[in-house]
N, C-alpha and C positions, 0 to 999 in steps of 0.2 A: 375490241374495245366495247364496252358494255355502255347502256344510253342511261343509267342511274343518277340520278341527278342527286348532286352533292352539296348545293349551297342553296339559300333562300330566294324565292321570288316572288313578287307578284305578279298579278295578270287581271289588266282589265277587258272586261266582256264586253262588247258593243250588240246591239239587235239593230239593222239596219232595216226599216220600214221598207217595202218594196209593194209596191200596186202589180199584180198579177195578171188580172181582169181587170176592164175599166179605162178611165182618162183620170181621176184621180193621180194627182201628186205628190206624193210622201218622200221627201228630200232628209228630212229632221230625224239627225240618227238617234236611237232608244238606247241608253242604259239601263243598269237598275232603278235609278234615280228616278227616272219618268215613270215608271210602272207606281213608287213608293209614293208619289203625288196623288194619284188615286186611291189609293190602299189607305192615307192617311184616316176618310172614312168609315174606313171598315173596322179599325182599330176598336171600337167601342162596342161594335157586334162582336166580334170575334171574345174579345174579354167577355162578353157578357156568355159567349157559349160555352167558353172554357168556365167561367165558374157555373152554369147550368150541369156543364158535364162530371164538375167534382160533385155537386148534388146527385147525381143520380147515380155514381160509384158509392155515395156515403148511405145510400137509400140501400144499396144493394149488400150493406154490409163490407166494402172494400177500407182496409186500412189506410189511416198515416199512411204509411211508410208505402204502400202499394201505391196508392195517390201520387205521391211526392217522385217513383218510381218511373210514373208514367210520363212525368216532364214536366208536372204541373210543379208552380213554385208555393213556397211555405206563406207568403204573402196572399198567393190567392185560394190557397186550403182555408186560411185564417179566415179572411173574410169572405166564405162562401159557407166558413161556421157559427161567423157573427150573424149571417143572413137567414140561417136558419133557425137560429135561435130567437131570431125577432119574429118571427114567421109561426112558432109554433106556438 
């Protein structure tokens, strides 16, 4: 009998904090969840690299469609076209 899995499921991931070294106490288990709490920060750097880095594909001559290829979405091609257009 083969181990192919034939119906749907999920699965949740747990990260269980663990002090290795130390007296430190880390009981409080980590999902995704807790990581995306911190992250929520970074949101606004990150956009702002991703549109820095369609600049610097469009500077190099890389198309549309090459752009849009790489993952980037047609919202943020748009305005990282509007920005440059203010810009020059």
């Amino acid at each position: 009998m083969d181990n192919e899995e034939t119906e749907d499921s999920i699965e949740k991931i747990i990260f269980d904090r663990k002090t290795v070294f130390g007296n430190k106490k880390n009981s409080t288990p980590h999902g995704f969840d807790a990581g995306n709490h911190r992250n929520i920060k970074n949101k606004e750097g990150i956009r702002k690299e991703r549109i820095a880095a369609i600049e610097r594909m469009m500077k190099a001559d890389a198309t549309r469609e090459q752009i849009i290829s790489y993952g980037y979405t047609e919202a943020e091609y748009a305005e990282d076209e509007k920005l440059m257009a203010m810009n020059a």
